[in-house]
C-alpha positions as CSV (number, residue, x, y, z in Angstrom):
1,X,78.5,116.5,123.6
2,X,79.4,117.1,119.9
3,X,77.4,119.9,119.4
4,X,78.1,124.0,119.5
5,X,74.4,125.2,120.5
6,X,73.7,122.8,123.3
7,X,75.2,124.0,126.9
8,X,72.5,122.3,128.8
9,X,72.4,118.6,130.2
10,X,69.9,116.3,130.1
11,X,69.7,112.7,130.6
12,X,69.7,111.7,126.1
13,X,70.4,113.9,123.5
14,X,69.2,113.9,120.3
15,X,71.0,111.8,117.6
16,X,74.2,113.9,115.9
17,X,73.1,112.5,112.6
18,X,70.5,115.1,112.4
19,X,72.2,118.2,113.5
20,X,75.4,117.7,111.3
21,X,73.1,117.0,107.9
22,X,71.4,120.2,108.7
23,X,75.4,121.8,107.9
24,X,76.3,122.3,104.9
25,X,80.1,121.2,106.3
26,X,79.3,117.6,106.8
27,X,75.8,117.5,104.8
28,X,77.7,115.2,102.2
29,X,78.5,112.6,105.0
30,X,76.8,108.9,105.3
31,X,76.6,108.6,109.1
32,X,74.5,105.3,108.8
33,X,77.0,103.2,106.8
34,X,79.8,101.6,108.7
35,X,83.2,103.7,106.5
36,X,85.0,100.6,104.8
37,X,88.9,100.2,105.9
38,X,91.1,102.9,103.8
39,X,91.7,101.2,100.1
40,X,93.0,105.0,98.4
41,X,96.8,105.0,97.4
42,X,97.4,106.7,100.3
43,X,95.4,104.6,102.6
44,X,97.4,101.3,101.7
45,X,100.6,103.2,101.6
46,X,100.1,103.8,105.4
47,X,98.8,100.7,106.2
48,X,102.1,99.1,105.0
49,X,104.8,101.5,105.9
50,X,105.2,100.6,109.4
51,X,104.2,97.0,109.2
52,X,106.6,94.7,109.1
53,X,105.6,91.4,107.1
54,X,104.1,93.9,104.5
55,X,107.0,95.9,103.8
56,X,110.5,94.6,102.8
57,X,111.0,98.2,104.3
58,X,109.7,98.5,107.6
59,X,110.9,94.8,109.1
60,X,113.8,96.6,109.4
61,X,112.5,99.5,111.4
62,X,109.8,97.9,113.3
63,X,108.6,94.7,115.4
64,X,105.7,92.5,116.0
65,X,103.7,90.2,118.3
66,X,101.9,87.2,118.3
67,X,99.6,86.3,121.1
68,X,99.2,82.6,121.4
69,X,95.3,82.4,122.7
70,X,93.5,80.0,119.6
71,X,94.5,76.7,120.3
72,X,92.1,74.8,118.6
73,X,91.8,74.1,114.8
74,X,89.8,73.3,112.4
75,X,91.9,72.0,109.7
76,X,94.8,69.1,109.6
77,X,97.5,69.9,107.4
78,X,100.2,67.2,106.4
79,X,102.7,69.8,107.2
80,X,101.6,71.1,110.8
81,X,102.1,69.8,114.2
82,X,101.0,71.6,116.9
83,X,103.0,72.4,120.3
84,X,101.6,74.4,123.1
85,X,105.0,74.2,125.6
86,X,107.6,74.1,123.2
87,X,110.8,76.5,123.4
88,X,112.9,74.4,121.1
89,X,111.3,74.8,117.7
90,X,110.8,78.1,115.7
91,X,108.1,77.2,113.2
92,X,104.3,78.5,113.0
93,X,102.1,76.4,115.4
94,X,104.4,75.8,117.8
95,X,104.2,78.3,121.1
96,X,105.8,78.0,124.8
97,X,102.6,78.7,126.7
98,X,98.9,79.7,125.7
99,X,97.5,82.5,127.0
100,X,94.0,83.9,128.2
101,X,92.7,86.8,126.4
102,X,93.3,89.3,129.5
103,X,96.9,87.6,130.1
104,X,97.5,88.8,126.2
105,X,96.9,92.4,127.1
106,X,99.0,92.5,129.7
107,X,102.0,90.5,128.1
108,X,101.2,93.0,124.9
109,X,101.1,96.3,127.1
110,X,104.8,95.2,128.5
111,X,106.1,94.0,125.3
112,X,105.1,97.3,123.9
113,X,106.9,99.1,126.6
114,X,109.8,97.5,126.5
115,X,110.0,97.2,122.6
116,X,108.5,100.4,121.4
117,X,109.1,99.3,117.8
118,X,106.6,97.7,118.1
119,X,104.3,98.7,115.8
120,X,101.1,95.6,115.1
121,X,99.7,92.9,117.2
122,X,98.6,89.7,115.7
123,X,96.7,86.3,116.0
124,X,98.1,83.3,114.3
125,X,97.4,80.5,116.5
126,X,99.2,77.7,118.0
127,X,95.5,76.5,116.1
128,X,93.3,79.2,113.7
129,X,92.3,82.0,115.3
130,X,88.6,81.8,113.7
131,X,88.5,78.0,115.0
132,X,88.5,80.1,118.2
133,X,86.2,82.8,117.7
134,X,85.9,83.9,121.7
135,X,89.3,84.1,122.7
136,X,90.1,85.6,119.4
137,X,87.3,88.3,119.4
138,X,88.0,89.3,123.1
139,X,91.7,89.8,122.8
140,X,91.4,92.1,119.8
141,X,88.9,94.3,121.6
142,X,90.9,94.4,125.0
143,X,93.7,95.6,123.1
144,X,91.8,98.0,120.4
145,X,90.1,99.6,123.6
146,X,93.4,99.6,125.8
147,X,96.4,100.5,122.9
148,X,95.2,102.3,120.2
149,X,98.1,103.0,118.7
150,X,98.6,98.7,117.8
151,X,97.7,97.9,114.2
152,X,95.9,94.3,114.7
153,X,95.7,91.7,112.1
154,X,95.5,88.0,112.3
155,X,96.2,85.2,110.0
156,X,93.8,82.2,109.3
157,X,93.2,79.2,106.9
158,X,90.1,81.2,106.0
159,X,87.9,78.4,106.1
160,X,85.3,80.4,108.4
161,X,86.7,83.9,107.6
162,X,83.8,85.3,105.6
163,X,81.7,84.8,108.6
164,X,84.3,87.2,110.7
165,X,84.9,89.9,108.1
166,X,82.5,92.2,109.3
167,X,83.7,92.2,113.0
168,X,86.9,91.8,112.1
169,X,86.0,95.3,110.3
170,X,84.5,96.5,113.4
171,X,87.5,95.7,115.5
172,X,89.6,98.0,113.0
173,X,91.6,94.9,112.3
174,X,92.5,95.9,108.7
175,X,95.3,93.1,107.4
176,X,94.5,89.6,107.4
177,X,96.8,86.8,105.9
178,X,95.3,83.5,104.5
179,X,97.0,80.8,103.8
180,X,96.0,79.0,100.4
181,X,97.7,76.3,99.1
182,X,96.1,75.4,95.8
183,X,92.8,76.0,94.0
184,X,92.2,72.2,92.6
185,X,90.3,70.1,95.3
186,X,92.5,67.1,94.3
187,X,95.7,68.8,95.0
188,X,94.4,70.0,98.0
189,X,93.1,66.3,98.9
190,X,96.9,66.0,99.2
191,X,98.0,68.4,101.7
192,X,95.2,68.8,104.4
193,X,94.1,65.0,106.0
194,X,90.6,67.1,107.1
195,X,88.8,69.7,107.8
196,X,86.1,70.4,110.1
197,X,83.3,72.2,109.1
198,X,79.6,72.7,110.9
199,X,79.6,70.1,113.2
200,X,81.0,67.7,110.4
201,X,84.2,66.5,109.7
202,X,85.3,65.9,105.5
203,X,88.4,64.3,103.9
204,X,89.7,64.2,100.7
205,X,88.5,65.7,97.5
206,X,85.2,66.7,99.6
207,X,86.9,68.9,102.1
208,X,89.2,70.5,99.5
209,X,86.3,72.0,97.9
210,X,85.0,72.8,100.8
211,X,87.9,74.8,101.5
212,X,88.9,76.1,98.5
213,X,85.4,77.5,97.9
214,X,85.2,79.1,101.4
215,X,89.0,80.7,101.4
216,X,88.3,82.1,98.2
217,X,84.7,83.7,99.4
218,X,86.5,85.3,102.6
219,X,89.3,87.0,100.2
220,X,86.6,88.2,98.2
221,X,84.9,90.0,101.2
222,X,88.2,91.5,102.6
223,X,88.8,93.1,99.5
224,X,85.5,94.3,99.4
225,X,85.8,95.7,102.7
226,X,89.0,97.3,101.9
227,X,91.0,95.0,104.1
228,X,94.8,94.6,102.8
229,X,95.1,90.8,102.4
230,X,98.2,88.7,101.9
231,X,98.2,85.6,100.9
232,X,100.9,82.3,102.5
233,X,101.1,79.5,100.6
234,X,103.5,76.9,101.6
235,X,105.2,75.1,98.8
236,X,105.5,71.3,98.4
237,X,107.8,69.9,95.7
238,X,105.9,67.1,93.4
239,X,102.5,68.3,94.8
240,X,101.7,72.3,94.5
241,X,104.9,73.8,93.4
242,X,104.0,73.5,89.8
243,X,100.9,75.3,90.6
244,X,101.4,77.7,92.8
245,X,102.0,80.5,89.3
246,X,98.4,79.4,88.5
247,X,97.3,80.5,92.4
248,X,99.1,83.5,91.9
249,X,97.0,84.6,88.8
250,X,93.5,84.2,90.9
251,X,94.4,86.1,93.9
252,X,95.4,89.1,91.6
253,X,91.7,88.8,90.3
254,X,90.4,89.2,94.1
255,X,93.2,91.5,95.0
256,X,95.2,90.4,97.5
257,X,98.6,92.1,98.1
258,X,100.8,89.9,98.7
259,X,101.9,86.3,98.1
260,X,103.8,84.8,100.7
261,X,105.5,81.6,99.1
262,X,107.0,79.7,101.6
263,X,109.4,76.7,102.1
264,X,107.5,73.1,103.5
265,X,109.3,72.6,106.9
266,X,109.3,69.1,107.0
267,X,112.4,67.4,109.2
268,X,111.2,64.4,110.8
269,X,112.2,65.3,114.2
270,X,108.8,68.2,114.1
271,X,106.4,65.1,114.0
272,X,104.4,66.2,111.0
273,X,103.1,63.8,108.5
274,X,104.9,65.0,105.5
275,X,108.3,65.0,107.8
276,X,107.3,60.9,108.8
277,X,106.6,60.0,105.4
278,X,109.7,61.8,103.8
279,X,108.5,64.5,101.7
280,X,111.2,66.8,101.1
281,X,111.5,70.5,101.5
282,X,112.1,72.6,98.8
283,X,115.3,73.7,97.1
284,X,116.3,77.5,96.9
285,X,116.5,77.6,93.5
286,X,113.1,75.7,93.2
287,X,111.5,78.0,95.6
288,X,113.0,81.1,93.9
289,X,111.9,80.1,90.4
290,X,108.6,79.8,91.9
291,X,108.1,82.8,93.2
292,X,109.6,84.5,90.1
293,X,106.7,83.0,88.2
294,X,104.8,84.3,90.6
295,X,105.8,87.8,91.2
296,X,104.4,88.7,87.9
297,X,101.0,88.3,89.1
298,X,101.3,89.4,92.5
299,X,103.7,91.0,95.1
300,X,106.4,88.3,96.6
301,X,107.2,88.7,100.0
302,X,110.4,87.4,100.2
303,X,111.5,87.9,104.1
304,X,109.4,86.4,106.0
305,X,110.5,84.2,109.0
306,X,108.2,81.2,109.0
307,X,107.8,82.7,112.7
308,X,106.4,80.9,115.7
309,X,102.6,82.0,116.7
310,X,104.3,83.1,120.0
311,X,107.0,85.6,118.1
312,X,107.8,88.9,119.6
313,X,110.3,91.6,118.2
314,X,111.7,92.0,115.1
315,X,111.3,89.7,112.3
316,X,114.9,88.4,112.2
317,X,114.9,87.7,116.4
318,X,112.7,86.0,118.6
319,X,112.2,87.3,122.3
320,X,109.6,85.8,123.8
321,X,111.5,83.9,125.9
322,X,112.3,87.3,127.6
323,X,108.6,87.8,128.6
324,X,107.0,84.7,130.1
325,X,103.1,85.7,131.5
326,X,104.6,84.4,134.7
327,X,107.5,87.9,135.3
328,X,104.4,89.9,134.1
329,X,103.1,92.4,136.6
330,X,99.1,91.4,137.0
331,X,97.9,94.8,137.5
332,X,97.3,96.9,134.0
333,X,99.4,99.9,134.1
334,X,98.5,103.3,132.2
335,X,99.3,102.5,129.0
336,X,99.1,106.4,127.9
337,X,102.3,107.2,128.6
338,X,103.7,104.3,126.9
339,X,102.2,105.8,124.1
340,X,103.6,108.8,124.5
341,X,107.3,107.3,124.9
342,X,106.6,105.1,122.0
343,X,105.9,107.7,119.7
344,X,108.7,110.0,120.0
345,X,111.3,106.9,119.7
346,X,108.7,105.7,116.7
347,X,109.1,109.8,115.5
348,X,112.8,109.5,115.9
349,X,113.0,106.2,113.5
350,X,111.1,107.6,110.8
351,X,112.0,111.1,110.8
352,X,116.0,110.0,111.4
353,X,116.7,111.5,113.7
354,X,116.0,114.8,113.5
355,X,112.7,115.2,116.1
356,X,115.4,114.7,118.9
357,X,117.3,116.9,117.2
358,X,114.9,119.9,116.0
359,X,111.5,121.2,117.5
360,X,108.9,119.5,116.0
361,X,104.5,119.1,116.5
362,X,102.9,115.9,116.3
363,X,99.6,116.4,114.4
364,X,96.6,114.0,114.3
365,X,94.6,114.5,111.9
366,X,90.5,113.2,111.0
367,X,90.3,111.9,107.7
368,X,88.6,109.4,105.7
369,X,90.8,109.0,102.4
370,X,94.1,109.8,103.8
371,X,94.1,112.6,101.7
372,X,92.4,115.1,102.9
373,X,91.1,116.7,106.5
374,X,87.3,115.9,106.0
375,X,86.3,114.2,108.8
376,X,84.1,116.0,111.6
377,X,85.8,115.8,115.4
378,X,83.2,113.3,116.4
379,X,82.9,111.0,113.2
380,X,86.2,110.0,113.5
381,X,87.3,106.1,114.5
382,X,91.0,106.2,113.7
383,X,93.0,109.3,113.6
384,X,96.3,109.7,111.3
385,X,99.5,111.3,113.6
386,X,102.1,113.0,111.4
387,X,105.5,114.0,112.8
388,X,105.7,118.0,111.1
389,X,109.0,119.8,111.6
390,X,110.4,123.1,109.9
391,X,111.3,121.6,107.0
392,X,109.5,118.3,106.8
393,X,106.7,115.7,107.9
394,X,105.8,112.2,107.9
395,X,103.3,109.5,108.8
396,X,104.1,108.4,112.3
397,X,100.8,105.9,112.7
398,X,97.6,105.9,113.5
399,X,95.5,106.4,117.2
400,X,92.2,103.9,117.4
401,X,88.7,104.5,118.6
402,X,85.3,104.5,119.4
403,X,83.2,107.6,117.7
404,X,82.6,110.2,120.0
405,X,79.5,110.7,118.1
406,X,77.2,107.5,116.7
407,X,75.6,109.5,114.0
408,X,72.5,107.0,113.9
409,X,69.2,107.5,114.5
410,X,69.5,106.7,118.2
411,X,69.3,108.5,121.4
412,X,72.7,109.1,122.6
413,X,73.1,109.4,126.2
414,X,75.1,111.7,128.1
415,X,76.8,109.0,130.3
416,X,78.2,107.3,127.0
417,X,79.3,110.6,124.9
418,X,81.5,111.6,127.6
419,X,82.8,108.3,128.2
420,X,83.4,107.9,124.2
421,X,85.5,111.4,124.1
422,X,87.4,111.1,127.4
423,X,88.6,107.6,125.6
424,X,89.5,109.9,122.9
425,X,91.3,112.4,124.5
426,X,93.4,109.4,126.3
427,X,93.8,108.0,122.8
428,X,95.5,111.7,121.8
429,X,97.9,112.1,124.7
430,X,101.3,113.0,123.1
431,X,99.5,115.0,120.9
432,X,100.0,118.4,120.0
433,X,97.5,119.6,116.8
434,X,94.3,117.8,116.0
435,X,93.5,119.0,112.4
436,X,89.3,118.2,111.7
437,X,86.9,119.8,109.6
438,X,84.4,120.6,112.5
439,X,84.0,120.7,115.8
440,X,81.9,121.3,119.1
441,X,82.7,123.3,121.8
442,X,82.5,121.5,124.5
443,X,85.2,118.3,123.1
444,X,87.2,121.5,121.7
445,X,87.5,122.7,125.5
446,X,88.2,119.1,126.6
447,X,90.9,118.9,124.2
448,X,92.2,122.5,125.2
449,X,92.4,121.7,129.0
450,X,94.9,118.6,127.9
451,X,96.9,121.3,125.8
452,X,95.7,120.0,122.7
453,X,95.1,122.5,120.3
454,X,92.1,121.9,117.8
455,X,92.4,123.6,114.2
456,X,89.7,124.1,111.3
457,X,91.2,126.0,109.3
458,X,92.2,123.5,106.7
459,X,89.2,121.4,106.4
460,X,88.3,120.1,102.8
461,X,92.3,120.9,102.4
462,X,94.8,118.5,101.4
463,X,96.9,116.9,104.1
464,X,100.6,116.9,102.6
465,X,99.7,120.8,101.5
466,X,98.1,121.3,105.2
467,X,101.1,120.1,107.1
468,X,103.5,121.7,104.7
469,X,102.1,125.3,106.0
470,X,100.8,124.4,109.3
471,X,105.0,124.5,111.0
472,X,105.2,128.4,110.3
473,X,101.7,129.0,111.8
474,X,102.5,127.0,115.1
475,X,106.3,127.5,115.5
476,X,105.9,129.2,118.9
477,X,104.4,126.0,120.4
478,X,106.8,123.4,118.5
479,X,109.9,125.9,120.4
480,X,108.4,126.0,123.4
481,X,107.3,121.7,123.7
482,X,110.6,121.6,122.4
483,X,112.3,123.9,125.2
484,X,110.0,122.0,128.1
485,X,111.5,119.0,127.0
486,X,115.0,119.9,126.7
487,X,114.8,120.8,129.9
488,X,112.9,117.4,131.5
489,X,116.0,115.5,130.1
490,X,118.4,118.2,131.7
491,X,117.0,117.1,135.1
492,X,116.9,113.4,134.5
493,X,120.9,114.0,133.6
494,X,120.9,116.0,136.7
495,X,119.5,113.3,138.8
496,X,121.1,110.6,137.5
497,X,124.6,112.6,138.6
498,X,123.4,112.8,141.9
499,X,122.3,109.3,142.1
């Protein structure tokens, strides 16, 4: 229970919504509104520094994964050809083997151990992932609920995507890409042969509309929601390269991100339509001048890899080869020390270094704006760890789950509270600090009993000020983690002698 005056148990409880607004801590909070994704400065900046096809930065530092479970689609472009058991080609749509949503949890749990870069999961196909709604839906909870230290996102031709925003929300999958071609129905009459769309199928200038009018309706509602959208848009000379600077111009009205410009693949040997009939990929200079155009609307992302929708590791390699679902072991393994290993080497990377140099506390803290610690314990979904040394600190990532309090109007019972904060505490091992504006006792004693200290003292305080102070307080602890672990890696040295 989230609650400091109730020791007894009974089978419900009543609803945390009205014991917090009766505190004049958390009086301020709206506990029956869904909290949008994190739009603040600081929000974004976080969501982009440790994802790789959002920052020119970090696809140097860290890796991805795409799970191949949406077969189907529910477009045809001219420039796509779909493969399900193809090794041989490295181009989106084409994958070596589709996979059920449980067999993409377990291939994502051992890619995550073995690459512990690896810092976001996606869904881009071999088909659209929202043409497969199901599979789609099921493999992003299985893996929100197993590893919640994954950023999710998927990528879609956003022709059903404003029907999926608000679960998409739910599922804390907060960067989607969408990939818009054009904005003029004929143009688009051009590049896609149809779409399918209700139970109907359209062609030409019909479905072009159709599309057009629903992609730009789902970027509308991601921005609303505060998901960070970017936009791929694949160039073809003679048909939408002169337009593309046009495109541009609208999605800086409905605030997408990025713009992913990207070459047509079309050699004839892929079997697409545009590679049969001849029409001819673009020239580097053409492409560049595009994009040039471009950039002065929106953000160019200039390194992406055009990468299969099987894709594992970092953006300039390819290893899914090395992790076929059939070398998998079946049985789920504990994923929480994983975590653990994969942030100290994720630590290491960002901090350079010097956590495997230097003590150091990693701090998670409960926040809503990225800015400051004003989240109560149990209010929090998603909880910010920071790397803190003597004379530093910086954003490691973020930990993923389910409230430990609902904060409706509803009964909560017992059976589900302390299922919700045992998930939470599994979600925090490798944690040192948790940093909240409130607490209760009894997930403050939880958290104690997994040597996770809880501190209030800087609620309503800013976080870069907070962690700035917080070293001197709990140098002690960051010498002796620090000392414990110095000594674990003696022994493994020690062992590995013997052996």
């Amino acid at each position: 229970m989230d609650n400091n005056s109730d020791t007894t148990k009974a089978a419900t409880r009543p609803s945390c919504k009205s014991k917090c607004e009766s505190d004049t801590l958390t009086s301020n909070i709206n506990l029956s509104k869904e909290r949008r994704a994190d739009a603040t400065p600081a929000g974004v900046k976080q969501k982009v520094i440790n994802h790789p096809c959002y920052s020119n930065d970090a696809h140097h530092k860290y890796a991805r994964m795409h799970l191949p479970v949406a077969p189907a689609c529910n477009i045809q472009c001219n420039y796509c050809n779909r493969k399900y058991d193809c090794a041989n080609e490295s181009r989106p749509g084409v994958v070596s083997e589709l996979l059920t949503p449980k067999q993409a949890l377990l291939k994502a749990q051992a890619v995550a151990k073995a690459i512990p870069q690896l810092s976001v999961i996606g869904i881009a196909g071999p088909g659209d992932p929202l043409a497969n709604p199901v599979r789609t839906m099921e493999t992003l909870a299985l893996i929100r609920a197993a590893m919640p230290d994954i950023k999710l996102c998927i990528s879609t031709n956003g022709l059903t995507l404003v029907d999926h925003v608000d679960e998409l929300l739910k599922l804390g999958v907060d960067h989607v890409t969408v990939t818009i071609n054009t904005l003029d129905e004929v143009i688009a009459a051009q590049i896609y042969k149809w779409i399918y769309f209700e139970g109907r199928r359209y062609e030409g200038v019909e479905a072009g509309r159709i599309l057009i009018q629903r992609q730009m309706e789902g970027i509308a509602a991601l921005a609303k929601e505060g998901i960070l959208t970017k936009v791929n848009s694949v160039m073809i000379p003679g048909i939408n390269d002169g337009h593309l600077p046009e495109l541009s111009r609208e999605l800086r009205r409905n605030k997408v991100f990025l713009h992913n410009i990207m070459p047509l693949i079309s050699k004839p040997e892929h079997g697409t339509f545009f590679g049969l009939v001849g029409q001819r990929e673009p020239l580097t200079t053409e492409l560049d001048e595009v994009r040039e155009l471009a950039g002065g609307n929106v953000s160019q992302m200039k390194h992406c890899q055009q990468c299969r929708a099987d894709a594992v590791g970092m953006l300039e390699e390819d290893r899914s080869a090395e992790f076929s679902i059939e070398d998998i072991n079946p049985e789920p393994e504990d994923y929480t020390q994983t975590m653990a290993g994969r942030c100290r080497f994720q630590s290491a990377v960002i901090s350079k270094g010097v956590s495997e140099t230097e003590a150091s506390l990693v701090v998670a803290v409960a926040t809503k704006n990225s800015e400051q610690i004003d989240l109560h314990f149990g209010h929090a979904d998603c909880f910010k760890l920071y790397l803190v040394t003597k004379n530093q600190h910086h954003f490691i990532g973020e930990r993923r789950i389910t409230r430990y309090c609902s904060g409706d109007n509803h009964e909560q019972s017992i059976e589900t509270n302390e299922t919700n904060l045992q998930t939470t505490i599994k979600a925090l091992h490798g944690v040192d600090l948790v940093l909240c504006c409130r607490i209760g006792t009894p997930p403050s004693e939880a958290l104690a009993q997994e040597n996770i200290r809880v501190v209030i003292d800087y609620a309503y305080h800013a976080i870069d000020v907070s962690l700035a102070d917080i070293y001197s307080r709990y140098a002690p602890l960051a010498h002796s983690k620090w000392q414990a672990r110095q000594k674990v890696e003696q022994q493994k040295v020690e062992q590995r002698e013997v052996i």
